[in-house]
C-alpha positions as CSV (number, residue, x, y, z in Angstrom):
1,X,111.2,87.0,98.3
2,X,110.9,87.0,94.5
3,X,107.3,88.3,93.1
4,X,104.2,86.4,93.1
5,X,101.7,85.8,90.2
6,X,98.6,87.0,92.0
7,X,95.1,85.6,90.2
8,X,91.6,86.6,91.4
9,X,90.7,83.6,93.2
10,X,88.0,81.7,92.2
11,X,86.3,82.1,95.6
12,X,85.9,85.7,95.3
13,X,82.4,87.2,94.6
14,X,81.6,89.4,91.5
15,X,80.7,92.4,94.3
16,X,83.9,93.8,96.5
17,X,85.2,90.5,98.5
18,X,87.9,90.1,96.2
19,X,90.9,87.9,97.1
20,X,93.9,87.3,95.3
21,X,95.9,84.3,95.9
22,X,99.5,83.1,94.0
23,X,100.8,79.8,94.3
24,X,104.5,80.2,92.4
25,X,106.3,79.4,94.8
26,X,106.6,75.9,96.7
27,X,105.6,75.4,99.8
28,X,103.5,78.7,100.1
29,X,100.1,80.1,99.2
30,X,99.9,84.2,98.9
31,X,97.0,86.2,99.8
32,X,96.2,89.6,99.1
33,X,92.7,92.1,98.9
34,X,92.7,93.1,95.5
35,X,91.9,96.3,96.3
36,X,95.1,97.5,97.5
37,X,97.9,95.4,95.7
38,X,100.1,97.8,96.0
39,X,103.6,97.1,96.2
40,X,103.6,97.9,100.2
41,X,100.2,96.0,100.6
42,X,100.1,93.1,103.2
43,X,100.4,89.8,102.1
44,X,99.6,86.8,104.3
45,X,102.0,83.5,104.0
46,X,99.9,80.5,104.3
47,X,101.2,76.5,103.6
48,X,99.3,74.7,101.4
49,X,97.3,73.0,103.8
50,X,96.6,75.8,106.0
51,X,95.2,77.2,102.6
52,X,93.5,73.8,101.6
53,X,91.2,74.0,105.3
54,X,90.5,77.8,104.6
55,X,89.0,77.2,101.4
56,X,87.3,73.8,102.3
57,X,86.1,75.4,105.8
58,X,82.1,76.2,105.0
């Protein structure tokens, strides 16, 4: 797959929960930790609407 755009999301805290998330591509939402986005780093594959329920869930 081509790369993603990763961006701090906006859910992340200031202290070490730090996700980043990229939305370029249709149809998928791409999480990482941002402390290990290294090129061999896992990245979970989420649709959009698995992602909008995770970030909605409280």
């Amino acid at each position: 797959m081509s790369k993603f755009d990763f961006v701090k999301s906006s859910y992340s805290q200031l202290a070490q929960e730090c996700v980043e998330v990229a939305r370029n591509f249709p149809g998928v939402v791409a999480v990482r930790d941002s402390k290990a986005p290294t090129p061999d780093a896992p990245i979970l594959h989420l649709s959009p609407t698995a992602w909008r329920k995770f970030t909605a869930a409280q």
